[in-house]
N, C-alpha and C positions, 0 to 999 in steps of 0.2 A: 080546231076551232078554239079548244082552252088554250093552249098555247098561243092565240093570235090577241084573247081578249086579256088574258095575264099580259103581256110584253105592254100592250096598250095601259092597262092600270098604273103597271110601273112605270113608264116613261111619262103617264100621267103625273104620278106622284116623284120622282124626280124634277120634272121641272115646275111641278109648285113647290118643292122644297126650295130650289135654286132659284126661283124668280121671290121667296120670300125674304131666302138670303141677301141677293143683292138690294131688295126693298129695306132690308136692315142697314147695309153699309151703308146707302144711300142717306138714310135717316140719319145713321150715327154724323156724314158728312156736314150735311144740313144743319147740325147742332153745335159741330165745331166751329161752323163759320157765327152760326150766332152767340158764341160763347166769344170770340175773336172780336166781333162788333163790342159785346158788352165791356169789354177789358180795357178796345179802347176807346171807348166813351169816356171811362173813367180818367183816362191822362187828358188832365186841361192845358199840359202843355205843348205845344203843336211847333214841332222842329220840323227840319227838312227830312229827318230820317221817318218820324213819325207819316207826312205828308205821303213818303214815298210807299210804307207800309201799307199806308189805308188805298193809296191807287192801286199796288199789286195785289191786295185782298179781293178789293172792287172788280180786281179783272178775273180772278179765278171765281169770283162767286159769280160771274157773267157766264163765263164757260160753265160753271154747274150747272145753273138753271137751264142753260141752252141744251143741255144734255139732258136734264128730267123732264122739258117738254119733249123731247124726242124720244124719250122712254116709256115714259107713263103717259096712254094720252088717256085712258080711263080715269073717270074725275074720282072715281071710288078708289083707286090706286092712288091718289095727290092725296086725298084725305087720309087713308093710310098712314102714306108718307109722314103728313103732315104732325097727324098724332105721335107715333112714334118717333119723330122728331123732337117734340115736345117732352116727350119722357125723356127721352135718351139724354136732354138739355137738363132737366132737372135732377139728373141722374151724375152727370158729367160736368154741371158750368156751377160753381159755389159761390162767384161771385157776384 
Protein backbone atom coordinates (compact mmCIF):
# COMPACT_ATOMS: atom_id res chain seq x y z
CA UNK A 1 0.00 0.00 0.00
CA UNK A 2 3.10 2.69 0.70
CA UNK A 3 4.36 1.60 -2.35
CA UNK A 4 1.06 2.17 -4.50
CA UNK A 5 0.69 5.77 -2.68
CA UNK A 6 4.54 6.85 -3.06
CA UNK A 7 4.57 5.81 -7.19
CA UNK A 8 1.08 7.89 -7.14
CA UNK A 9 2.90 11.27 -5.29
CA UNK A 10 5.69 10.94 -7.74
CA UNK A 11 4.09 10.58 -10.94
CA UNK A 12 2.00 13.32 -9.35
CA UNK A 13 4.79 15.50 -8.83
CA UNK A 14 6.42 14.67 -12.23
CA UNK A 15 3.86 15.69 -14.19
CA UNK A 16 3.23 18.99 -12.39
CA UNK A 17 6.81 19.51 -12.86
CA UNK A 18 6.52 18.83 -16.62
CA UNK A 19 3.23 20.48 -17.39
CA UNK A 20 4.92 23.66 -15.42
CA UNK A 21 7.79 23.15 -17.78
CA UNK A 22 6.04 23.33 -20.94
CA UNK A 23 3.65 26.17 -19.45
CA UNK A 24 7.23 27.99 -19.37
CA UNK A 25 8.32 27.39 -22.90
CA UNK A 26 5.04 28.09 -24.01
CA UNK A 27 5.19 31.59 -22.21
CA UNK A 28 8.77 32.13 -23.29
CA UNK A 29 7.05 31.54 -27.05
CA UNK A 30 4.39 33.84 -26.50
CA UNK A 31 6.80 36.62 -25.62
CA UNK A 32 9.02 36.11 -28.59
CA UNK A 33 6.12 36.59 -30.99
CA UNK A 34 5.32 39.78 -29.15
CA UNK A 35 8.80 41.06 -28.98
CA UNK A 36 8.72 40.06 -33.09
CA UNK A 37 5.51 42.36 -33.47
CA UNK A 38 7.16 45.16 -31.42
CA UNK A 39 10.57 45.33 -33.67
CA UNK A 40 8.35 45.50 -36.52
CA UNK A 41 6.23 47.99 -35.72
CA UNK A 42 9.09 50.15 -35.45
CA UNK A 43 10.32 49.70 -39.38
CA UNK A 44 8.00 52.28 -41.16
CA UNK A 45 9.30 51.24 -44.06
CA UNK A 46 7.06 48.49 -45.66
CA UNK A 47 9.00 46.47 -48.74
CA UNK A 48 7.96 43.27 -50.17
CA UNK A 49 10.31 41.36 -47.86
CA UNK A 50 9.11 43.26 -44.89
CA UNK A 51 5.23 42.38 -46.07
CA UNK A 52 6.23 38.87 -46.59
CA UNK A 53 7.71 38.59 -42.93
CA UNK A 54 4.74 40.01 -41.17
CA UNK A 55 2.48 37.14 -43.26
CA UNK A 56 4.77 34.39 -42.16
CA UNK A 57 4.77 35.65 -38.47
CA UNK A 58 0.88 36.07 -38.86
CA UNK A 59 0.78 32.36 -39.83
CA UNK A 60 3.02 30.87 -37.13
CA UNK A 61 1.39 32.98 -34.32
CA UNK A 62 -2.10 31.40 -35.85
CA UNK A 63 -0.66 27.97 -35.44
CA UNK A 64 0.49 28.96 -31.74
CA UNK A 65 -2.70 30.01 -30.64
CA UNK A 66 -4.49 27.03 -32.29
CA UNK A 67 -2.23 25.00 -30.15
CA UNK A 68 -2.66 26.88 -26.69
CA UNK A 69 -6.50 26.58 -27.09
CA UNK A 70 -6.00 22.90 -27.55
CA UNK A 71 -3.70 22.80 -24.53
CA UNK A 72 -4.86 24.84 -21.95
CA UNK A 73 -8.48 24.86 -21.85
CA UNK A 74 -8.31 25.83 -17.89
CA UNK A 75 -8.83 29.60 -17.98
CA UNK A 76 -6.57 29.54 -14.69
CA UNK A 77 -3.84 27.93 -17.07
CA UNK A 78 -4.29 31.13 -19.87
CA UNK A 79 -3.90 33.43 -17.03
CA UNK A 80 -0.83 31.78 -15.99
CA UNK A 81 0.30 31.61 -19.41
CA UNK A 82 -0.56 34.92 -19.84
CA UNK A 83 1.41 36.34 -16.69
CA UNK A 84 4.44 34.72 -17.35
CA UNK A 85 4.39 35.71 -20.72
CA UNK A 86 4.44 39.17 -19.68
CA UNK A 87 7.55 38.66 -17.46
CA UNK A 88 9.41 36.57 -19.73
CA UNK A 89 8.57 39.81 -22.44
CA UNK A 90 9.94 42.22 -19.93
CA UNK A 91 12.72 40.05 -19.16
CA UNK A 92 13.59 39.25 -22.84
CA UNK A 93 12.18 42.28 -25.45
CA UNK A 94 14.30 45.82 -24.67
CA UNK A 95 12.94 47.33 -27.23
Amino acid sequence: MKKTKYLFVLTLGIGLVSCNAELKKDAQSLADFECEIKAMSKNTEITEDSMNEAKELGEEMAEFQKKIAEKYQDPQDLVELEKLSKEKLEETCYE
